[in-house]
One Martini backbone bead per residue (centre of mass of N, CA, C, O) as a GRO file, in nm:
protein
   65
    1UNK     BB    1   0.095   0.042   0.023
    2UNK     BB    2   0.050   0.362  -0.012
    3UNK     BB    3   0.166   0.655   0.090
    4UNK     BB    4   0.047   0.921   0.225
    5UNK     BB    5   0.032   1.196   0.274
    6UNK     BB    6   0.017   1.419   0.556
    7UNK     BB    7  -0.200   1.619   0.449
    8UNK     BB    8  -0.389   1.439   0.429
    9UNK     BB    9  -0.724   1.369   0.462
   10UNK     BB   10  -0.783   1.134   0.765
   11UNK     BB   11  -1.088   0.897   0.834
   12UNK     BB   12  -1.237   0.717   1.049
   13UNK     BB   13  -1.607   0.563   1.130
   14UNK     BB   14  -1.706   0.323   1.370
   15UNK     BB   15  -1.994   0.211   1.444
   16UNK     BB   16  -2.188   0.047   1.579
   17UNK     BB   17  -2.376  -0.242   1.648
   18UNK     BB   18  -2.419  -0.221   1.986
   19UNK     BB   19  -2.539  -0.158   2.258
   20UNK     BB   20  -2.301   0.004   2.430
   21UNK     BB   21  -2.112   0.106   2.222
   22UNK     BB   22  -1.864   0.282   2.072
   23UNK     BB   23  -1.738   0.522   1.900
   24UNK     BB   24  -1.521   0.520   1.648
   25UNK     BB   25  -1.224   0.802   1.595
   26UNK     BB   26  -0.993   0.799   1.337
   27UNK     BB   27  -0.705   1.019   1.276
   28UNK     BB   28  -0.567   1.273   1.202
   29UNK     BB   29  -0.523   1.598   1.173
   30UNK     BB   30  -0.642   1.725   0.915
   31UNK     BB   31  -0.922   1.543   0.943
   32UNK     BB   32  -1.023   1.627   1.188
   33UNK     BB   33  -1.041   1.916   1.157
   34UNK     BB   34  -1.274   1.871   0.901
   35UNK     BB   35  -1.460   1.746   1.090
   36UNK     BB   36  -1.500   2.006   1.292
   37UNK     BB   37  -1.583   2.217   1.059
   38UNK     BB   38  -1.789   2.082   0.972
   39UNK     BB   39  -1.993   2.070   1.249
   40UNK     BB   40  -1.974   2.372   1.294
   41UNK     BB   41  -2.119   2.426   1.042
   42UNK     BB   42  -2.389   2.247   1.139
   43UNK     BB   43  -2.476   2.418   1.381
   44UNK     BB   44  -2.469   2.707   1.231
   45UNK     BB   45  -2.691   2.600   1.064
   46UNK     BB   46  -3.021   2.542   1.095
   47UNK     BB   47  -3.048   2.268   0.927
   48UNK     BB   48  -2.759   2.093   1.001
   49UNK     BB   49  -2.565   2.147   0.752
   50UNK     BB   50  -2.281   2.008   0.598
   51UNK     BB   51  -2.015   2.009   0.322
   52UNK     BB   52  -1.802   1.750   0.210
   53UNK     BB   53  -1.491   1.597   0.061
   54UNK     BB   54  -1.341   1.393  -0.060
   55UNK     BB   55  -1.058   1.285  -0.272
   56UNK     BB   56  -1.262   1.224  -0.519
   57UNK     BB   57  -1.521   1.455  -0.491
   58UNK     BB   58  -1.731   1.361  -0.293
   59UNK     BB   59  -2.010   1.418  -0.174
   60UNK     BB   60  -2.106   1.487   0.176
   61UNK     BB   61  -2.290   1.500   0.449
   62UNK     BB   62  -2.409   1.669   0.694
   63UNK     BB   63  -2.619   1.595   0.979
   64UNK     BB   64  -2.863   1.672   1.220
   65UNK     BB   65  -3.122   1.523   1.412
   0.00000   0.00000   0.00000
């Protein structure tokens, strides 16, 4: 596997599967940041949506719901 450069922006989020396990979120720092400044975006919007781009630039949304 190619090592990604280290400014690239990685996050991998792993849902629970079962009652009382905890979501895990590993990433770097540049990834981090990322999902942070989503975050704080979609909470600032009334509708509590942001859009973000992965790698390959396809859209993915978040919404607080």
């Amino acid at each position: 596997m190619n090592e990604l450069p280290k400014e690239y922006a990685m996050v991998h989020i792993y849902a629970a599967t079962k009652a009382q396990e905890p979501i895990v979120i590993k990433g770097n720092t540049e990834g981090l940041c990322v999902l942070i400044n989503a975050l704080v975006s979609a909470i600032a919007f009334s509708d509590g949506t942001a859009e973000i781009f992965d790698g390959k630039a396809e859209l993915h949304g978040i919404s607080k719901k």
